[in-house]
C-alpha positions as CSV (number, residue, x, y, z in Angstrom):
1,X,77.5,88.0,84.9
2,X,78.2,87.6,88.5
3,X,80.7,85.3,90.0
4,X,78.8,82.6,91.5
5,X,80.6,80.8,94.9
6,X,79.9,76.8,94.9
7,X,78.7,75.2,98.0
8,X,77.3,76.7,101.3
9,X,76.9,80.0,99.7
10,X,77.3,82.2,103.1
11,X,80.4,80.5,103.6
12,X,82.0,80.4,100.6
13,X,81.5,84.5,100.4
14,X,82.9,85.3,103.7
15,X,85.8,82.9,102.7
16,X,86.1,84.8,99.5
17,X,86.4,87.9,100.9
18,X,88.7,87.5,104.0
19,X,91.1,85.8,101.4
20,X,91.0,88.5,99.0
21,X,91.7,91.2,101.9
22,X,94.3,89.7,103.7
23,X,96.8,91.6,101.7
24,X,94.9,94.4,102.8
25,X,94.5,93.9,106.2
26,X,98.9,94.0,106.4
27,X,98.9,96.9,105.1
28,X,96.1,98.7,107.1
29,X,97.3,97.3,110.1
30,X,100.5,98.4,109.7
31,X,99.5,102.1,108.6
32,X,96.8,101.8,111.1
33,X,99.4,101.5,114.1
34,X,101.7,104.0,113.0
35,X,98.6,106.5,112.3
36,X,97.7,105.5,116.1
37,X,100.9,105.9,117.6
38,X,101.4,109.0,115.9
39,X,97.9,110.4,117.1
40,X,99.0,109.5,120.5
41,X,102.6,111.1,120.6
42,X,100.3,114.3,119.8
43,X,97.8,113.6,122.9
44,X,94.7,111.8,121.2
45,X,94.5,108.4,122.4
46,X,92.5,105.5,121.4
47,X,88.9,107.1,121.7
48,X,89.8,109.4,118.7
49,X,91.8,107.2,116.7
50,X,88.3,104.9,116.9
51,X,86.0,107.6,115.9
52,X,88.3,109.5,113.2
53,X,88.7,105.9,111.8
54,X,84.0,105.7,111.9
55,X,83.9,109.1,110.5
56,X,86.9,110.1,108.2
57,X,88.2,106.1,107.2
58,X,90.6,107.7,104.6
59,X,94.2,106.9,105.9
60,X,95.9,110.1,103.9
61,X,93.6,112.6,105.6
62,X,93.6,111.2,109.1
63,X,97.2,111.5,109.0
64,X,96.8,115.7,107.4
65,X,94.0,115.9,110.1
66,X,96.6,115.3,112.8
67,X,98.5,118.3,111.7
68,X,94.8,120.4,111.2
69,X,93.7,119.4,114.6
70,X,96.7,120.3,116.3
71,X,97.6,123.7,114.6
72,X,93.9,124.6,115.5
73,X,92.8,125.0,112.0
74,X,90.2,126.6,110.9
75,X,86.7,125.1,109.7
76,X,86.8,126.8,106.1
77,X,90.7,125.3,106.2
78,X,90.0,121.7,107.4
79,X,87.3,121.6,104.8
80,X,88.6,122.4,101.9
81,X,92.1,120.2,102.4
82,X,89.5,117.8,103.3
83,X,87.8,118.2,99.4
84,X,91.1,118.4,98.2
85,X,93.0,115.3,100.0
86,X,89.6,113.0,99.4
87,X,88.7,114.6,95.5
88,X,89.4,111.1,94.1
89,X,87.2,109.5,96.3
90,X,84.2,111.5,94.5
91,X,85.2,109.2,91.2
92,X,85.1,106.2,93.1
93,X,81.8,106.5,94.0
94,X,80.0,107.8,90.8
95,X,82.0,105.0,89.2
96,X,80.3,102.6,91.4
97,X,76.5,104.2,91.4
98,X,75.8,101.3,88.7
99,X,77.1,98.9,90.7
100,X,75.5,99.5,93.9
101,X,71.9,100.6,92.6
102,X,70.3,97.9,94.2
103,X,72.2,97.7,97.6
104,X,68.9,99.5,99.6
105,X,70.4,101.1,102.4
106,X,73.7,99.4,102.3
107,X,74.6,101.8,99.7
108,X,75.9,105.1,101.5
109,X,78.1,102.4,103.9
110,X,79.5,101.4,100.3
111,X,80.3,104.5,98.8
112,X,81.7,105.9,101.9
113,X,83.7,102.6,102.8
114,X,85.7,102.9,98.5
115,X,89.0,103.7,99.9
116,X,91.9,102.8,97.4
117,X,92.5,98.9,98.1
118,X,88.4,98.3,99.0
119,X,87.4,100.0,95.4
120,X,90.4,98.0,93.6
121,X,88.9,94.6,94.9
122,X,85.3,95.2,93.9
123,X,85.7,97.0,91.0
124,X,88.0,94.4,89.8
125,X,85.6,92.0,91.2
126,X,82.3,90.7,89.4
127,X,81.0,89.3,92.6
128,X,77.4,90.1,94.1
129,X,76.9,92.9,96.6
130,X,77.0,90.5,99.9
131,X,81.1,90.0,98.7
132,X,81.3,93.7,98.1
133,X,79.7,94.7,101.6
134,X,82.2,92.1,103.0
135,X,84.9,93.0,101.9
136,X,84.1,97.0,102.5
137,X,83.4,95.7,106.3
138,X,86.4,94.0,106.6
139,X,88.8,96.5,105.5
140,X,87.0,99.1,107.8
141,X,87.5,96.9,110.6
142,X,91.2,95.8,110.2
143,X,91.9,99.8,109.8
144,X,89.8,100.7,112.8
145,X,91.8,98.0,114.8
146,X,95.4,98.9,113.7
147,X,94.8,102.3,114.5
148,X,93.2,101.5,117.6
149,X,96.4,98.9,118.9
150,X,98.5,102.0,117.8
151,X,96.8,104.5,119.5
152,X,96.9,102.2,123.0
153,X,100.7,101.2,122.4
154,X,101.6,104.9,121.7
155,X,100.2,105.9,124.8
156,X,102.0,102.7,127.0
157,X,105.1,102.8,125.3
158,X,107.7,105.6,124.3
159,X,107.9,106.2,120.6
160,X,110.0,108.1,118.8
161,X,107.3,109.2,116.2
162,X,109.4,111.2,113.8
163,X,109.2,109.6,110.1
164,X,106.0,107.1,110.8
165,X,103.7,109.5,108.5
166,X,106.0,108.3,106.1
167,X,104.1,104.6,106.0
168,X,101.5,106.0,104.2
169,X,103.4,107.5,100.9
170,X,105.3,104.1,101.5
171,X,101.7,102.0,100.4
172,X,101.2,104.3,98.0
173,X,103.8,103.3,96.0
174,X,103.4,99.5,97.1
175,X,100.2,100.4,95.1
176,X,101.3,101.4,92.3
177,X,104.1,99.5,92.1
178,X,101.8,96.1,92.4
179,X,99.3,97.8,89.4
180,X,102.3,98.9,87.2
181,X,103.6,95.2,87.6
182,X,100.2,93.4,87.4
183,X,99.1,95.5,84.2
184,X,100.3,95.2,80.1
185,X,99.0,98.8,79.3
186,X,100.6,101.5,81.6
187,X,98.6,104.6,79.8
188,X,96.6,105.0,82.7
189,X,99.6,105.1,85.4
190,X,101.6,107.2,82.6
191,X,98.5,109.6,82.2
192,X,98.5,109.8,86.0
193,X,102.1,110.5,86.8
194,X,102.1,113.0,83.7
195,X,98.8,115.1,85.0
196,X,100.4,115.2,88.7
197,X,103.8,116.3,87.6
198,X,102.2,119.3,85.2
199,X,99.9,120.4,88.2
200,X,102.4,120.3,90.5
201,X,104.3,122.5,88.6
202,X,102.2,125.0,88.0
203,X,100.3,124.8,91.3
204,X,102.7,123.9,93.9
205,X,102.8,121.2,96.4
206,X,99.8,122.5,98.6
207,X,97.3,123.1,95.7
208,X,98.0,120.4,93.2
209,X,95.6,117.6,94.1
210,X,92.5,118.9,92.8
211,X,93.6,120.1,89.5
212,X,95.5,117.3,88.6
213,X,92.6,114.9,89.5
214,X,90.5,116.8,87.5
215,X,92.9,116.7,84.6
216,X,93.8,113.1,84.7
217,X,89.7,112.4,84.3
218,X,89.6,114.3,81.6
219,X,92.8,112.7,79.7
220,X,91.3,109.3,80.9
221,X,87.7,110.0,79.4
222,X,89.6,110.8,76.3
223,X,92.0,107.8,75.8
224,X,89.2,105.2,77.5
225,X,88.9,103.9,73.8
226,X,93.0,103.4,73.3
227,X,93.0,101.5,77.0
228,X,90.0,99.4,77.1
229,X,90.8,98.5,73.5
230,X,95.3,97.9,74.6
């Protein structure tokens, strides 16, 4: 059953879903403008930072596509980090093809627009589709506009840039952290920590993404009975 908003209906959405992503919009705005001022201390300015933000929109591999970009990488390389980095966004949207069968053609926008904190609010979410596209929208847009002010204050202002790709491994764990707090059963986050620590063991730093998402599907498909039923 879908969450039903009282009142001017219009309204009441676009209110719903601004107040559920402010939290996000901090911390995309804050990423965004480090990712910006970072692409500028490497020569990009605010033209790229906009499109890389329309055509990427995945904060960890905008930040790796700095380094591919300016080490000349090659197309085979940049694609395949690419598959590696994003792997988990692949889950998020088969997860969601349910969800979204009736969106029409608002439905490769959704998909593409899952990042972390957009799939966390509307898969946690029972709302209708308008709530979901808002929401997607407005994350898009307060990432597009961080890294945008970044990119434009990077390139009027002297930075020291060393450490700001730190910002985004610091969300990450304001992530998890939040979910670990928020959450009774922890055999998910367990099962996740446990799959990436094995993989990165045997695989090393540069090739254990992939693996280990592929194993912590697997361990999750297996205990989905033990943490739907915890």
């Amino acid at each position: 059953m879908r969450k039903k908003f009282p009142g001017d209906a219009g309204a009441s959405v676009i209110f719903a879903a601004f107040r559920d992503t402010l939290p996000v919009m901090t911390g995309y705005a804050v990423l965004g403008i480090g990712f910006g001022i970072l692409l500028s201390s490497k020569g990009y300015g605010a033209i790229w930072a906009l499109l890389m933000g329309l055509m990427i929109y995945s904060g960890t591999m905008q930040f790796v596509a700095i380094d591919l970009i300016t080490t000349h990488a090659t197309l085979a390389t940049t694609a395949i980090t690419a598959l590696m980095v994003g792997a988990r966004h692949l889950f998020y949207g088969i997860s969601m093809l349910k969800r979204y069968e009736n969106s029409g053609i608002l439905k490769p926008y959704l998909i593409f627009a899952l990042t972390d904190e957009t799939y966390s609010l509307v898969c946690n979410s029972d709302a209708d589709l308008k709530y979901c596209f808002l929401v997607s929208l407005l994350d898009h847009v307060y990432w597009l506009s961080g890294t945008v002010i970044g990119a434009i204050l990077g390139s009027l202002l002297e930075f020291d840039a060393r450490g700001i790709d730190f910002a985004l491994t610091a969300l990450f764990i304001t992530i998890c952290t939040e979910q670990w707090l928020n959450e009774s059963n922890h055999v998910s986050a367990l099962t996740g920590f446990a799959a990436s620590v094995f993989c990165l063991m045997i695989f090393g730093s540069e090739n254990f993404l992939l693996p280990s998402m592929i194993l912590i599907t697997i361990a999750l498909f297996a205990l989905r009975g033990k943490i739907e039923y915890e």
